[in-house]
VEXDREN-2710 file (C-alpha; in Angstrom, 1 decimal):
% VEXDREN-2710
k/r/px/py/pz
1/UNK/61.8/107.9/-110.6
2/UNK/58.7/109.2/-109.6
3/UNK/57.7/108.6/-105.9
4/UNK/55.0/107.3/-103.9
5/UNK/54.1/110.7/-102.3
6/UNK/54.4/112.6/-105.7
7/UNK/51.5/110.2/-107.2
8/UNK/49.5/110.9/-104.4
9/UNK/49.7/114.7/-104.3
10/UNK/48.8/114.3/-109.1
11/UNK/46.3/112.0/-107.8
12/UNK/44.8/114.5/-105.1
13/UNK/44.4/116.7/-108.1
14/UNK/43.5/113.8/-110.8
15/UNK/41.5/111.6/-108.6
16/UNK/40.1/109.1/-111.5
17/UNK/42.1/106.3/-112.7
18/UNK/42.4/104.2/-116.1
19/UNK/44.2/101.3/-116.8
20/UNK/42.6/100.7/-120.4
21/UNK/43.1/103.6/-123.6
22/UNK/39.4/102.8/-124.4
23/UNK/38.2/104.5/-121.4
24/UNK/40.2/107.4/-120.5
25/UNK/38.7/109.8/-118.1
26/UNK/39.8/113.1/-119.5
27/UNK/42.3/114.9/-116.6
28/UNK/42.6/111.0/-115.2
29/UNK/45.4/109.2/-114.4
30/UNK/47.0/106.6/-116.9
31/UNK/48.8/103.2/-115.3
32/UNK/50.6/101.4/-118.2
33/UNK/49.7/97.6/-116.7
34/UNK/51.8/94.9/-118.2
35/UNK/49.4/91.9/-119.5
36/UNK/50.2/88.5/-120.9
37/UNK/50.0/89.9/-124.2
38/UNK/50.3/93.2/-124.2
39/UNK/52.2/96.1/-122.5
40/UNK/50.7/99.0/-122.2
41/UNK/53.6/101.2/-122.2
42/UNK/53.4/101.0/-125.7
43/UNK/49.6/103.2/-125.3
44/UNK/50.8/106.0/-123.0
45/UNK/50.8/108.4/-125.7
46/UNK/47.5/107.4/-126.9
47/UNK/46.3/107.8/-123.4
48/UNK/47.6/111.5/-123.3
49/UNK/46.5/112.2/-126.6
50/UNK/42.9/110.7/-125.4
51/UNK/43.0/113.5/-122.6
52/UNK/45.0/111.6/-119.6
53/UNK/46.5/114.1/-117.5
54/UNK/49.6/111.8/-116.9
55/UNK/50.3/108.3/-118.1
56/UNK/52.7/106.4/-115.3
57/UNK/55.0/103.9/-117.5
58/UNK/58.1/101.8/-116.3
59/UNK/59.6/101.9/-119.9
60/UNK/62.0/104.9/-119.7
61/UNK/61.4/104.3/-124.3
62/UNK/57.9/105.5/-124.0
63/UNK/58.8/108.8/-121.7
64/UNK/57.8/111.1/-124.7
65/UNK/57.0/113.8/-122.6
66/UNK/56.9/114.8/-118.7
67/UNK/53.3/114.1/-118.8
68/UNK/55.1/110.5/-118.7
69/UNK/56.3/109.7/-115.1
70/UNK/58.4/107.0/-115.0
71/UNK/58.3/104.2/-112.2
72/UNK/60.0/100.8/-111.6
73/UNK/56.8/99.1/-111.9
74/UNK/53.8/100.3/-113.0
75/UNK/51.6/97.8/-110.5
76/UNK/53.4/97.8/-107.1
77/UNK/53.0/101.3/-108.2
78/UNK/49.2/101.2/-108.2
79/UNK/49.3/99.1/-104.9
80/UNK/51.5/101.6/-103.3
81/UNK/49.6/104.4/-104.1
82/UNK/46.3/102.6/-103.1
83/UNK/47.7/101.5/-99.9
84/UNK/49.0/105.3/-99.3
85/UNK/45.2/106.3/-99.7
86/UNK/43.6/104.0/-98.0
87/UNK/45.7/105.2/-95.0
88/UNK/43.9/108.5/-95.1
89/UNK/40.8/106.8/-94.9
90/UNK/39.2/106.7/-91.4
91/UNK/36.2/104.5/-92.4
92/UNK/35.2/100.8/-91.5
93/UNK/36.2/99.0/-94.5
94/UNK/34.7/95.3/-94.8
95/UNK/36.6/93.0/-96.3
96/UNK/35.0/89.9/-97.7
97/UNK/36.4/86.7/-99.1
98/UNK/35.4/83.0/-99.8
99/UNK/34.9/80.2/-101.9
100/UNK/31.5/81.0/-103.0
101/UNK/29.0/83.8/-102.7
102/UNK/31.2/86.3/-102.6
103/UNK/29.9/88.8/-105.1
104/UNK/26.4/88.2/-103.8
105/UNK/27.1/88.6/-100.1
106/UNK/29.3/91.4/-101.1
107/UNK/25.8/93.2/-102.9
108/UNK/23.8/92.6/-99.9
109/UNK/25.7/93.8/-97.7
110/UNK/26.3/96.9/-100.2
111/UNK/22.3/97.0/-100.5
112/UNK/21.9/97.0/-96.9
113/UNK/24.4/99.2/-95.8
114/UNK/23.4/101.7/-98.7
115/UNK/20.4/102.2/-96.7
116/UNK/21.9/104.3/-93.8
117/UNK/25.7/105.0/-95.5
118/UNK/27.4/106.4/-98.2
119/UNK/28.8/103.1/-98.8
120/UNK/31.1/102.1/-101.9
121/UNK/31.6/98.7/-102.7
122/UNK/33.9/96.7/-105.3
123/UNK/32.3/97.0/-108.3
124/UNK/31.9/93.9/-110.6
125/UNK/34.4/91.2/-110.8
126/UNK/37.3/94.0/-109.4
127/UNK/38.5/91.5/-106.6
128/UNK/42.3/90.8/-107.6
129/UNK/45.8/92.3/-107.3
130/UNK/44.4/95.1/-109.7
131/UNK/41.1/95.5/-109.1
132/UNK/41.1/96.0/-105.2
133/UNK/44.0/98.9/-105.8
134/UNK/41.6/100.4/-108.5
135/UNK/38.7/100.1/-105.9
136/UNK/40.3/101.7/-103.0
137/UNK/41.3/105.1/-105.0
138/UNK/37.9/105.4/-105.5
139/UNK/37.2/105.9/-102.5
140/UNK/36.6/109.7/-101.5
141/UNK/36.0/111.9/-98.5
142/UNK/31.9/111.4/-99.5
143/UNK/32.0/107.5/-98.6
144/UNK/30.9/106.4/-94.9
145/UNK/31.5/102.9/-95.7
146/UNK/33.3/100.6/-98.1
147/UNK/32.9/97.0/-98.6
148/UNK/35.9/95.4/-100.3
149/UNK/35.4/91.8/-102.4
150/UNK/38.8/89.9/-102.1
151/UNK/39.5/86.9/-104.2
152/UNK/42.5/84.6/-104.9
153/UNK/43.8/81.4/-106.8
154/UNK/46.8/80.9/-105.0
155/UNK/48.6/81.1/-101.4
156/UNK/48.9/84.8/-99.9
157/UNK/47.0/86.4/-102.7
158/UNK/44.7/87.2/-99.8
159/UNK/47.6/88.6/-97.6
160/UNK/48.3/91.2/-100.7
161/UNK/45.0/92.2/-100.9
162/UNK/44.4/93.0/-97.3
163/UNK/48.0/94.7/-97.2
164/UNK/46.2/97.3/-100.0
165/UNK/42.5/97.1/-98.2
166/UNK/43.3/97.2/-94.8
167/UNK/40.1/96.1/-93.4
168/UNK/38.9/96.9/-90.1
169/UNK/36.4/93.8/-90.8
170/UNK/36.1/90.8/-92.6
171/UNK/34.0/88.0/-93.7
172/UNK/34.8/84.8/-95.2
173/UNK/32.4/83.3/-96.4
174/UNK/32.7/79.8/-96.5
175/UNK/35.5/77.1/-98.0
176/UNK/35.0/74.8/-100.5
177/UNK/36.8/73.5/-103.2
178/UNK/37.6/76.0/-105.9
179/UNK/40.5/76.7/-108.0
180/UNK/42.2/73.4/-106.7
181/UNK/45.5/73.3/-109.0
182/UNK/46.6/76.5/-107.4
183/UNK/45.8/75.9/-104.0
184/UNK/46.9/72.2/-104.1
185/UNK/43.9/70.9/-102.5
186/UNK/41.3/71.8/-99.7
187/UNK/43.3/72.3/-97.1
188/UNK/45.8/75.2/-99.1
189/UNK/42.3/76.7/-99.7
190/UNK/41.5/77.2/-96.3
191/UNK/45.0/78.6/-95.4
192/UNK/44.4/80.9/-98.5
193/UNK/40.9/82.5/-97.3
194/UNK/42.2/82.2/-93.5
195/UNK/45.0/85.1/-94.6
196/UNK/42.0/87.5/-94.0
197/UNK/41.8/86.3/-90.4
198/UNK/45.2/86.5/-89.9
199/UNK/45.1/90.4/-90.6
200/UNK/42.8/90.8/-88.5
201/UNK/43.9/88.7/-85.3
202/UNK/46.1/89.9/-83.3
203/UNK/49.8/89.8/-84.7
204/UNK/52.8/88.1/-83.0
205/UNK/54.1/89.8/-80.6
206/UNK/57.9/92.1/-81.5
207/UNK/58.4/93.9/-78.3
208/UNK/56.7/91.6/-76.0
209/UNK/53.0/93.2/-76.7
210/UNK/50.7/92.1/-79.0
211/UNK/50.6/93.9/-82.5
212/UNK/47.1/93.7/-83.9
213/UNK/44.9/95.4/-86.6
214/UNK/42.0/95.7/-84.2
215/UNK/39.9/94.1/-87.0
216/UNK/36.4/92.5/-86.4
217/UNK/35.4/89.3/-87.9
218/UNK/31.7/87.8/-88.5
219/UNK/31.6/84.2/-89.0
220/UNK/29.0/82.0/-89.6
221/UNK/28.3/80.0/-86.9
222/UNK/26.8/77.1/-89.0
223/UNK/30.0/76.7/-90.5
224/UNK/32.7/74.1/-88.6
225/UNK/35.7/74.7/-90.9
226/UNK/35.2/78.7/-90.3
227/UNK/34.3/77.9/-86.5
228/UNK/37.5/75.5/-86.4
229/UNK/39.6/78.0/-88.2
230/UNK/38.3/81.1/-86.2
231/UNK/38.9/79.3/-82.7
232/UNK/43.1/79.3/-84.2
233/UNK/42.9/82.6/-83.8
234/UNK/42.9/85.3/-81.1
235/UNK/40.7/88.3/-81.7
236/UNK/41.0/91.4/-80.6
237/UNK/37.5/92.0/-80.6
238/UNK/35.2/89.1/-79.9
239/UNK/34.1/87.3/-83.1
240/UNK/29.9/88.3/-84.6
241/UNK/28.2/85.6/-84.9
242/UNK/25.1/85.0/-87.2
243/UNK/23.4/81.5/-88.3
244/UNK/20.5/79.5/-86.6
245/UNK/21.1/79.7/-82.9
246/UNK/19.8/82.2/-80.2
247/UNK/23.7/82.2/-79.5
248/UNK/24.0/84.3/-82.6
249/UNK/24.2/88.2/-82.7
250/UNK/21.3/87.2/-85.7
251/UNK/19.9/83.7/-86.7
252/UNK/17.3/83.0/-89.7
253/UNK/15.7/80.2/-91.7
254/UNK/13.9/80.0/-95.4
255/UNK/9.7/80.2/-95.0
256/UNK/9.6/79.7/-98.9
257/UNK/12.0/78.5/-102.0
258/UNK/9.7/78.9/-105.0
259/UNK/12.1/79.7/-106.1
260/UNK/12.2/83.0/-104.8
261/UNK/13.2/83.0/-101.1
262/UNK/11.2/84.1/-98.3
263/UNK/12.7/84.2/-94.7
264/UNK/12.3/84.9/-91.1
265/UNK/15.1/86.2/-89.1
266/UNK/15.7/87.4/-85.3
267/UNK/18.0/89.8/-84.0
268/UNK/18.9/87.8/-80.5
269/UNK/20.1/90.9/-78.5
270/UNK/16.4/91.8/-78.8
271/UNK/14.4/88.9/-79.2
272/UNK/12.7/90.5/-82.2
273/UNK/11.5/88.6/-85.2
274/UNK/10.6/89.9/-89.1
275/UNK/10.0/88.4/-92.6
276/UNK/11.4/89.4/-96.0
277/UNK/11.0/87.9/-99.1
278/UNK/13.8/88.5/-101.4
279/UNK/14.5/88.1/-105.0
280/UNK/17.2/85.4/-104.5
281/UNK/16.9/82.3/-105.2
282/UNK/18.8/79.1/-103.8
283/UNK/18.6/78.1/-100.2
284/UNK/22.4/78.4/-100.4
285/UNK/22.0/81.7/-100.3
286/UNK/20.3/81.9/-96.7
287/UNK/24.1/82.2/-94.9
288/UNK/24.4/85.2/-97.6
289/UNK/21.7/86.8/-96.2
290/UNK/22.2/86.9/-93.0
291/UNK/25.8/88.0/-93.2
292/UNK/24.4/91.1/-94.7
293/UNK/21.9/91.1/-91.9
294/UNK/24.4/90.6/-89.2
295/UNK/26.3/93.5/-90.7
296/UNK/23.6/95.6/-90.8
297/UNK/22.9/94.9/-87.3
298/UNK/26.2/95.1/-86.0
299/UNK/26.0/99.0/-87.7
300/UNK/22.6/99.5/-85.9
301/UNK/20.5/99.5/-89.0
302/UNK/16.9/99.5/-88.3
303/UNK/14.8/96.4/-89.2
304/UNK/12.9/98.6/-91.9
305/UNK/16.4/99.9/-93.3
306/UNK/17.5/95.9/-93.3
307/UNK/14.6/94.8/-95.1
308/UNK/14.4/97.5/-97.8
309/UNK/17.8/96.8/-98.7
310/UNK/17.6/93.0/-99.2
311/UNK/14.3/92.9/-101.2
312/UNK/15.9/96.0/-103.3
313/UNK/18.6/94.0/-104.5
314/UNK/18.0/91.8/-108.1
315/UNK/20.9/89.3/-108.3
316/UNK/22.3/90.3/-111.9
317/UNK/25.6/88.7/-114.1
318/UNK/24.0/85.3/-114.1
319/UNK/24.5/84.3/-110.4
320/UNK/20.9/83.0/-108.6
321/UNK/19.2/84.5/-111.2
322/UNK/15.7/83.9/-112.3
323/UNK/15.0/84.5/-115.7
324/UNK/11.2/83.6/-117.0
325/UNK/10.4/82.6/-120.5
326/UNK/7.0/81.9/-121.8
327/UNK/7.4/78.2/-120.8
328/UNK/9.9/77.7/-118.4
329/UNK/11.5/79.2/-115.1
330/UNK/15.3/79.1/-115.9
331/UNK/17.5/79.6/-113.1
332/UNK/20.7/80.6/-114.9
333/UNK/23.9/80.7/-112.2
334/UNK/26.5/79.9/-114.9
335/UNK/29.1/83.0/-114.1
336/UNK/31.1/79.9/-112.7
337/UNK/31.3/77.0/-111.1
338/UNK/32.9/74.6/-108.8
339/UNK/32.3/71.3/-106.9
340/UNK/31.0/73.2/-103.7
341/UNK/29.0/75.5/-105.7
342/UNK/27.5/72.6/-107.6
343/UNK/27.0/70.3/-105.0
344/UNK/24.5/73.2/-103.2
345/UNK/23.5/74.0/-106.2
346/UNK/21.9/70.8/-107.0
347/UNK/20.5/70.1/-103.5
348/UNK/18.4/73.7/-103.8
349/UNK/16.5/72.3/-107.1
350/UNK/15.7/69.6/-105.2
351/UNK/13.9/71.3/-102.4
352/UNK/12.2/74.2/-105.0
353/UNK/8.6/73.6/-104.6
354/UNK/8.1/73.2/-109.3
355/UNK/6.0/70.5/-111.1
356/UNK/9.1/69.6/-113.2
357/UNK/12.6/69.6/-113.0
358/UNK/15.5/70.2/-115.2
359/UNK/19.5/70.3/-114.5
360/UNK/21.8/71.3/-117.1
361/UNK/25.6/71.2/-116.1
362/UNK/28.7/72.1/-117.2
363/UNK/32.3/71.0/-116.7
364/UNK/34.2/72.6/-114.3
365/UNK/37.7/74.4/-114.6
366/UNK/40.6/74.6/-112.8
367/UNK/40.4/70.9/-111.0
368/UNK/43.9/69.9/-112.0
369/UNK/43.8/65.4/-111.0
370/UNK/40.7/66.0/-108.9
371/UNK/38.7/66.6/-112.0
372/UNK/37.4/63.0/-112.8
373/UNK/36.5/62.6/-109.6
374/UNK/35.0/65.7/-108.9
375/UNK/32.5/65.6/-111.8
376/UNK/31.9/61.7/-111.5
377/UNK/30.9/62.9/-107.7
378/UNK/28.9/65.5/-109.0
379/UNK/26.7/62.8/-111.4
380/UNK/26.3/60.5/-108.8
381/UNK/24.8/63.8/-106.7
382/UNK/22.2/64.3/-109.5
383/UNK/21.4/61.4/-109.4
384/UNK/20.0/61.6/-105.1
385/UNK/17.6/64.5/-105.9
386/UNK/14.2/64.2/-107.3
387/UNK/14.6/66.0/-111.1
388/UNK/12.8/64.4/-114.0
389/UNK/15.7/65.4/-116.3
390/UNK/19.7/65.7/-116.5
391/UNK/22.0/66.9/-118.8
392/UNK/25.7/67.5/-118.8
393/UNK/28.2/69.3/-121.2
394/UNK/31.5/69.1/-121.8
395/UNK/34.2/66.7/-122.0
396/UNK/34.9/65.8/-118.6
397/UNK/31.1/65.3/-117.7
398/UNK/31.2/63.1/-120.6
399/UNK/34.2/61.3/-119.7
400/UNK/33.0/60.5/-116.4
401/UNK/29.8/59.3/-117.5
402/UNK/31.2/56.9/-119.5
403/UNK/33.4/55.6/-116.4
404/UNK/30.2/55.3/-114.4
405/UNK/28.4/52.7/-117.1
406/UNK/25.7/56.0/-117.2
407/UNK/21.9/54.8/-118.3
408/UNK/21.1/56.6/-121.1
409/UNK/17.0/56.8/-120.1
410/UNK/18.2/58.9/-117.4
411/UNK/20.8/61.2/-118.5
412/UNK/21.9/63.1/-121.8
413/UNK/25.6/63.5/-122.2
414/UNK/26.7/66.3/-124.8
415/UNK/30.5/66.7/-124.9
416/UNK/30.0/70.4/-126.4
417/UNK/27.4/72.9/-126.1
418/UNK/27.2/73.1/-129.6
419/UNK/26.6/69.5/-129.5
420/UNK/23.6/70.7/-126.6
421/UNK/22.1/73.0/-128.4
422/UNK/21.6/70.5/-131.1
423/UNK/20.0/68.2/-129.2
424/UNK/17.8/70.4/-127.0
425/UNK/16.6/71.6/-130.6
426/UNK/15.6/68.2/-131.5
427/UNK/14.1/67.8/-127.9
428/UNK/12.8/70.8/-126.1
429/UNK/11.9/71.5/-122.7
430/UNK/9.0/72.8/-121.7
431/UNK/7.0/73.6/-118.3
432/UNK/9.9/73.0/-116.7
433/UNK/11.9/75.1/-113.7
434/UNK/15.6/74.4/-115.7
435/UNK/19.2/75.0/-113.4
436/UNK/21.4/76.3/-115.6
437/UNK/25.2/76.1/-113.6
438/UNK/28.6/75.7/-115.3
439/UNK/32.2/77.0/-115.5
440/UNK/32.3/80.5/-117.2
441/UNK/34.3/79.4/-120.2
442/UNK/31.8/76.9/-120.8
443/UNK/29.6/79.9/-122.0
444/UNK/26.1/78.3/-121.2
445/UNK/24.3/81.8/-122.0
446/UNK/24.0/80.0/-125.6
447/UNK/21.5/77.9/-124.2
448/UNK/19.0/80.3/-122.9
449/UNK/17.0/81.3/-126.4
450/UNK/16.5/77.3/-126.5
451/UNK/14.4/77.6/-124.0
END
């Protein structure tokens, strides 16, 4: 069996890593990841005919050659070797979890930092049991920083991740409901994002000292389940705060949502104020900001180098983003969707300053029995904010509007989207600033040419 310290000293030579025979790096190293309907053992000799330098397999059938190293599984053999890397690494590595803005916070704080750092940063949707390994061993001696997206569906998934990441600071931020029928509820979703606290708080004690990662934590002071949950724990290093209070390392509120947002924010230690206007959109997204503010801060960024990071960064992948037609100002933020991430959702449409107002929803996934009552909740939301128009799709929006005795002059019901399209066809929308918002395998991008 091949060894942890043998695939570090190929991968010291063969630094680039591929887990899929349609993009081999020539010289690279091959990991033959097990799927739910496939095994990749099966491709390491395509991958070494495609140019991999070495394909790492746990199949002793596919060993054609000694380019094939064999080990007793091909993943904890990825972790391992990330986790051996990342103890070479003597940079501050953030890590940053939550139930909702994750990926956005994650490229702010990327933009920011990018400013003054080399920085690396998770790249895409690469936040699981694969995809943070894969990160960290691309990390090289070039990087200054690295800011590590964590995310999880179930109990100590978070604990794994930090094992591999080891950050020396974290972020969580926020907790909502998301992913429900692996967590079991709220409450198994906070002790799920908590896990990055727990790595960095100070560790029971095994010899009468306290063990601790030395790790640094900002939290957002606005929050009381991430205040409650932060006050459980002992840090080594006092807690960074940022939110609306001169108690905060930096506080900040919106100056405009139309729908781009504008802000003001203050670094307290200095009593300094400046503007930015960003091209975000969603008042949700003001804790977002200032996280990556309060980073950049903490790192002694410059105001200038602060600002010219968060009006550089376009949101992208359908999250906050503004997309404007020849009629209508669609904010499309269908990459996913759950009832926290609606619920805020819906409030910011409310408070844009537009002559006319659409929502379009989608059912959410993953609910398990909180489902009907999660999407009646959501309705009943809609219906407190001023929009002229609503429309849901899918069969649990529709399901639940038919519970609630719905008025058909105020809401459309479409239990497909094929059923939406049809109908948005026979009625379009026009002049209109349209949310867009919906569980990624509802696959709402088919609604955008309609409009």
């Amino acid at each position: 069996m091949t060894t942890t310290q043998q695939l570090y000293e190929l991968y010291i030579k063969h630094p680039v890593i591929s887990t899929d025979t349609r993009k081999i790096a020539a010289g690279g190293l091959f990991f033959a990841l097990k799927g739910d309907k496939f095994d990749a053992n099966t491709f390491a000799k395509q991958a070494i005919d495609s140019g991999a330098a070495y394909a790492i397999i746990d199949n002793p059938a596919y060993k054609i050659n000694d380019q094939c190293l064999l080990v007793a599984d091909v993943l904890t053999a990825l972790q391992d070797l990330a986790r051996h890397h990342r103890k070479q690494l003597n940079i501050p590595v953030i890590g940053l979890t939550g139930t909702n803005g994750k990926t956005t916070t994650k490229e702010l704080i990327n933009a920011v930092l990018s400013q003054h750092f080399i920085t690396l940063a998770t790249q895409g949707n690469l936040n699981n049991h694969i995809g943070v390994p894969l990160t960290i061993l691309s990390i090289n001696a070039s990087h200054q920083v690295a800011v590590i997206e964590m995310g999880a569906n179930h109990i100590k998934e978070i604990e794994l991740l930090c094992s591999i990441a080891q950050p020396t600071h974290g972020l969580i931020t926020n907790v909502g409901k998301a992913h429900l029928e692996g967590f079991g509820g709220v409450e198994g979703v906070k002790i799920a994002k908590g896990e990055l606290y727990d790595y960095l708080a100070p560790q029971p004690p095994k010899g009468g000292a306290f063990e601790t990662h030395g790790g640094m934590a900002f939290i957002n002071s606005n929050s009381e389940i991430l205040m409650e949950m932060q006050a459980a724990r002992k840090f080594v290093n006092h807690p960074i705060f940022y939110g609306d209070t001169i108690d905060d390392l930096v506080s900040g509120e919106i100056t405009e949502n139309a729908p781009l947002l504008s802000l003001r924010w203050t670094n307290n230690s200095s009593g300094e104020s400046y503007a930015v206007k960003t091209q975000l959109t969603g008042a949700y997204n003001l804790d977002n900001i200032l996280a990556a503010i309060c980073i950049g801060v903490y790192f002694k960024l410059s105001p200038s180098e602060i600002n010219k990071g968060l009006e550089s960064y376009q949101p992208q992948n359908n999250r906050s983003q503004i997309v404007q037609t020849a009629t209508n100002t669609l904010i499309c933020d269908y990459y996913n969707a759950n009832p926290s991430s609606m619920l805020v959702a819906i409030e910011n449409i409310g408070k844009i300053t537009a002559k006319r107002k659409v929502l379009i929803l989608g059912d959410m996934f993953e609910l398990g029995d909180d489902s009907p009552t999660e999407h009646k909740a959501i309705i009943e939301k809609s219906l407190s904010i001023p929009v002229d128009e609503r429309i849901f799709i899918g069969q649990d929006f529709k399901q639940a509007g038919l519970i609630m005795n719905h008025e058909p002059s105020t809401m459309n019901f479409y239990p497909t989207v094929e059923d939406a399209i049809a109908g948005l066809k026979a009625h379009p929308i026009k002049n209109s600033t349209i949310l867009i918002k919906g569980s990624r395998g509802m696959a709402l991008e088919r609604l955008v040419g309609l409009f």
